[in-house]
C-alpha positions in Angstrom: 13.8 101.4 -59.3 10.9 101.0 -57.2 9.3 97.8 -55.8 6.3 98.5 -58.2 7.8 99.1 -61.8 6.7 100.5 -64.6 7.4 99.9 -68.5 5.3 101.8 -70.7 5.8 101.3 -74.4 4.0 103.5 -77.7 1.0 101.7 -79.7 3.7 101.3 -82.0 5.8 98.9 -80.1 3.3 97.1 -78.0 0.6 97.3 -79.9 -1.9 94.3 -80.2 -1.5 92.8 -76.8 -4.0 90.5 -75.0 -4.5 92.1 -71.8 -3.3 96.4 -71.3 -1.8 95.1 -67.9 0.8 92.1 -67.7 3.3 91.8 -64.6 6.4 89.9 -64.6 8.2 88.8 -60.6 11.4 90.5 -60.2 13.7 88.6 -57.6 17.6 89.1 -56.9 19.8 88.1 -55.0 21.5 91.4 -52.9 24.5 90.0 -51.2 26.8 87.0 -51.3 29.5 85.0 -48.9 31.9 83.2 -50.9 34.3 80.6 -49.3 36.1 77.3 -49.6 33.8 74.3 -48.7 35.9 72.9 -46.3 35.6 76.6 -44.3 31.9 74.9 -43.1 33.7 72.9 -40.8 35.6 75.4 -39.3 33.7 78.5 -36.6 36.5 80.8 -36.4 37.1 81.0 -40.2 33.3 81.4 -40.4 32.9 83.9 -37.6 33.6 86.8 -39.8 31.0 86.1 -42.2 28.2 85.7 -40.0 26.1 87.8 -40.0 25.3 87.7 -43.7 25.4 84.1 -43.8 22.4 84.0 -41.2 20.1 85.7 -44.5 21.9 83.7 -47.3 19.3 80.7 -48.0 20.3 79.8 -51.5 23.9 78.0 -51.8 25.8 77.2 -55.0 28.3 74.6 -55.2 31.1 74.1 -57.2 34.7 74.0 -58.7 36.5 77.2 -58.9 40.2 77.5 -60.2 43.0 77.1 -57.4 45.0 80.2 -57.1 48.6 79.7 -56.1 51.2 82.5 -54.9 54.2 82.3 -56.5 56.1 85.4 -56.2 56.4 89.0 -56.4 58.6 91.6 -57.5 58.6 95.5 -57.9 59.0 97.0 -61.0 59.7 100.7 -60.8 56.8 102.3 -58.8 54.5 98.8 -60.0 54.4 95.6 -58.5 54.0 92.4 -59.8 52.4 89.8 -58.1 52.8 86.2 -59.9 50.3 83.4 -59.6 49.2 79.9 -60.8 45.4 79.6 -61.7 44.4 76.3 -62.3 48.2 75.8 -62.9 48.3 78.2 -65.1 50.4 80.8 -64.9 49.3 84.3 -64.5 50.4 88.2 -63.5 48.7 90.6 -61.8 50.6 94.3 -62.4 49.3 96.6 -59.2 50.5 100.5 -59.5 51.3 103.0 -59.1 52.4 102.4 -55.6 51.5 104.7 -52.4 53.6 107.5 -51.6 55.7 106.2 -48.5 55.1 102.5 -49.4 58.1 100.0 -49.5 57.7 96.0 -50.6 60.1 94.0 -48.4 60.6 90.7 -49.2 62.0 88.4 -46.0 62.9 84.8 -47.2 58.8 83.4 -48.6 57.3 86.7 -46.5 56.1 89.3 -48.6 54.6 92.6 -47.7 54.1 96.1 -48.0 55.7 98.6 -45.3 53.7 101.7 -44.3 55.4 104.5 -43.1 53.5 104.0 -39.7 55.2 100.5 -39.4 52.2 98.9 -40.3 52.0 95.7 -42.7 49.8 95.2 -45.1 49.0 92.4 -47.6 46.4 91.5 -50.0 43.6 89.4 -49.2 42.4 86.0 -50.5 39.0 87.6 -51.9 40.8 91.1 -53.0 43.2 88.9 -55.4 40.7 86.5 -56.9 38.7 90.5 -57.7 41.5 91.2 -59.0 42.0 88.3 -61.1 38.4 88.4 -62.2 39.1 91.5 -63.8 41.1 90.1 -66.5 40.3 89.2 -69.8 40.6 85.9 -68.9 38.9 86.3 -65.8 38.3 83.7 -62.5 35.3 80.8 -63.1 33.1 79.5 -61.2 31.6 76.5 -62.4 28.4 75.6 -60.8 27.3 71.9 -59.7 24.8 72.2 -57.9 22.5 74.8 -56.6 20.1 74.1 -53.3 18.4 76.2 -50.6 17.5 75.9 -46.9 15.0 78.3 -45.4 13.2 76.4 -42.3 10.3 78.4 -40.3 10.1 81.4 -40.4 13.8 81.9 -41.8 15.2 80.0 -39.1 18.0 77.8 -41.2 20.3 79.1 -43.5 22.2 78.0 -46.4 24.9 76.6 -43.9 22.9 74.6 -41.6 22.3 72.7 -44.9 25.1 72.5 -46.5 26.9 70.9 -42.7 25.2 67.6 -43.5 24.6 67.8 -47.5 25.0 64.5 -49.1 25.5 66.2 -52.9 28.3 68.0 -51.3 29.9 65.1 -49.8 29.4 62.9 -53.1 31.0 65.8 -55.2 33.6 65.7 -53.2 34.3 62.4 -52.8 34.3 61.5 -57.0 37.3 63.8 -56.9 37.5 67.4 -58.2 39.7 68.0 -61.5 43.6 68.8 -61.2 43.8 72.5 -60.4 40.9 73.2 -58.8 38.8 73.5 -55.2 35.5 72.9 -54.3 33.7 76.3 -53.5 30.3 77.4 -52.1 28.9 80.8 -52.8 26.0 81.3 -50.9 23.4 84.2 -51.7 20.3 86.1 -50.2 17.7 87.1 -51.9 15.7 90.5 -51.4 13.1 89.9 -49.2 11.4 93.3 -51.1 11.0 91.4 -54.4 9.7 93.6 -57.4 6.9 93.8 -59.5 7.6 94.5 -63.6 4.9 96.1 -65.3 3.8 96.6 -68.5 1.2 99.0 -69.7 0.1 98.1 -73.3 -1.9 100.6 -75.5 -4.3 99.3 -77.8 -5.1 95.6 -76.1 -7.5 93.2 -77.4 -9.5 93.0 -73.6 -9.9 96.2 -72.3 -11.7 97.5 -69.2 -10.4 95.2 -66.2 -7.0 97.5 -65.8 -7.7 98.2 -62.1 -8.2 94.6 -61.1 -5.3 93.4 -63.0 -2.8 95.9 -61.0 -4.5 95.0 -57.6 -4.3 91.4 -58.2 -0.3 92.2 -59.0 0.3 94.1 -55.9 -1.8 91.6 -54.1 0.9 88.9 -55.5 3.7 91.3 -54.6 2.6 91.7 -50.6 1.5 88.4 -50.8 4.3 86.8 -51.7 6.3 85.4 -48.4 10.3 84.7 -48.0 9.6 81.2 -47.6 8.2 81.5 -51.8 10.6 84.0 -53.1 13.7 81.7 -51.7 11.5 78.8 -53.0 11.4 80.5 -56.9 14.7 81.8 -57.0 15.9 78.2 -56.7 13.9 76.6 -59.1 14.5 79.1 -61.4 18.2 79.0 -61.2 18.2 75.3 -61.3 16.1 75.4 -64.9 18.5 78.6 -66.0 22.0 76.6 -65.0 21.1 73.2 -65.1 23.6 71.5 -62.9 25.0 68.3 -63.3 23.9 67.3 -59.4 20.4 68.6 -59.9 17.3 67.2 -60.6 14.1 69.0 -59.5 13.3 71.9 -61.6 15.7 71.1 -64.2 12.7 70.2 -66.3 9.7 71.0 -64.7 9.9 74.7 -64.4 7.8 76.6 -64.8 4.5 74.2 -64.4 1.0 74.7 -63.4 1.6 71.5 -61.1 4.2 73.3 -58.9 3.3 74.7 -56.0 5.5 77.2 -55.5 4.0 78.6 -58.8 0.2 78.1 -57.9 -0.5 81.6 -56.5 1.8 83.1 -59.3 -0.9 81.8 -62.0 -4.1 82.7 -59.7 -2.9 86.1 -59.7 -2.2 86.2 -63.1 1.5 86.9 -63.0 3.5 86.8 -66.6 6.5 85.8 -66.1 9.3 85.2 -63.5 12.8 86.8 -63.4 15.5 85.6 -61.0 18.8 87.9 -61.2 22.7 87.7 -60.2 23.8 90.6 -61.2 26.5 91.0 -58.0 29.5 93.6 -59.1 31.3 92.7 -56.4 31.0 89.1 -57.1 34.9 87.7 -57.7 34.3 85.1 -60.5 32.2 84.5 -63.2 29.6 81.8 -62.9 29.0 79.1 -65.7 27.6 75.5 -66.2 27.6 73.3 -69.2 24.2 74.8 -70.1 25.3 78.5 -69.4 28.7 81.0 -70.6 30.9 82.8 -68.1 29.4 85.8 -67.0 29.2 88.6 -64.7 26.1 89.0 -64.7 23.1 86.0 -65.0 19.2 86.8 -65.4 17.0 83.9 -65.6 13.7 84.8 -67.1 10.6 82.4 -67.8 7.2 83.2 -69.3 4.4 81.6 -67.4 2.1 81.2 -70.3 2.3 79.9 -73.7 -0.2 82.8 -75.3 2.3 84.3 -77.7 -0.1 87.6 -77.8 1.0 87.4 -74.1 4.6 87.6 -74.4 5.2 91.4 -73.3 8.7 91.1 -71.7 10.2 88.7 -74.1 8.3 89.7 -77.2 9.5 92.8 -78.1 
């Protein structure tokens, strides 16, 4: 869909409305590095991940399951890789395999043999996907959830997270038998969306034209800085970690600033979205289920004849 988005309903269904024009503020985060925390420390692990770390400026940290290799074994033309998760034990059955391929096991070494001579192994990320696919899928259980955005873009969610006191404090009151302290860091679109509802039948009529302009206004108007700025706070009210306590219960508020501009313009409602395929776990807090995918939605006003996205 398009930055400027369009949901038009029948007099039936929307019917009654206050305004014939509401817009809601889409943002999402587009792309993800996920690693171990103690990678933060360490350039040359971190070199490959670069150059999306330098636009991730929201971070996310907490305890994901420990995955252990514990053996493998081929089973006809399948193999059948065995793990502990969260000391747990669990299989992952991979098949059928390539024409030409051979498993060769020397002593604790395990690989696969291409006819070119080549070696080839599954990566860290690749088996936690894998994993995640499961019924029982790979958690992620969030903590804490900050952002560092500087002038002009100029620090990422790194540069933070070097020097984070949470972080250290999580770490040092222990983390639970079985698993590892984790950091996913995320960026946000910088072309954030407008929602838009055309409503038949509204109770004020004949200001349509200024209500769109003052919602594109908002969208254009809108810097990274803010978007970065939402997304937090929205995330923090939607997961409610244990190590927050900004926005947890003050979002949304007319006393923010962040929000100020949103309510000038007129703006609805606010969605922040995760909705990441290629995400390897499923986030959760104590507040929210495991799931793939995670939309955080809040209405800016408390008119129920306003409530166009949630109301129907």
């Amino acid at each position: 869909m398009n930055k400027f988005e369009k949901v038009v309903m029948s007099g039936k269904e929307l019917g009654g409305y206050k305004f014939g024009v509401e817009h809601a503020m889409d943002l999402y985060a587009s792309s993800f590095v996920h690693l171990p925390a103690e990678y933060i420390y360490e350039k040359e692990k971190l070199a490959q991940f670069q150059k999306v770390i330098e636009s991730c400026h929201i971070y996310f940290i907490g305890y994901q399951p420990r995955i252990d290799f514990t053996g493998a074994k081929q089973v006809d033309n399948t193999m059948v890789l065995d793990f502990l998760v969260a000391n747990e034990p669990r299989q992952l059955s991979i098949g059928p395999m390539p024409e030409g391929m051979t498993f060769v096991e020397e002593d604790e070494l395990h690989y696969f043999l291409k006819p070119s001579g080549e070696r080839f192994w599954f990566g860290d990320n690749e088996i936690v996907k894998m994993l995640n696919s499961q019924p029982l899928g790979i958690q992620f259980e969030v903590k804490y959830i900050g952002q560092a955005y500087g002038k002009n873009g100029s620090r990422n969610a790194l540069d933070r997270l070097v020097k984070h006191e949470t972080l250290q404090k999580i770490s040092l009151k222990g983390i639970p038998d079985g698993y590892k302290l984790s950091l996913l860091l995320l960026e946000v679109e910088p072309s954030n969306r407008l929602i838009t509802a055309l409503t038949p039948n509204s109770q004020i009529t004949g200001d349509e034209d200024g209500r769109i302009k003052a919602g594109l206004d908002k969208l254009h108007g809108t810097t990274e800085a803010e978007q970065v700025s939402l997304f937090e706070a929205a995330m923090i009210k939607y997961f409610s970690p244990k190590y927050n306590k900004e926005f947890k219960n003050s979002f949304p508020s007319t006393n923010l600033k962040v929000l100020q501009e949103c309510y000038e313009k007129d703006i609805l409602a606010v969605f922040a979205q995760i909705c990441i395929d290629e995400l390897p776990f499923k986030l959760f807090s104590e507040s929210v289920k495991p799931k793939q995918y995670h939309i955080s939605k809040h209405d800016l006003h408390n008119d129920s004849e306003r409530k166009v996205f949630f109301g129907f």
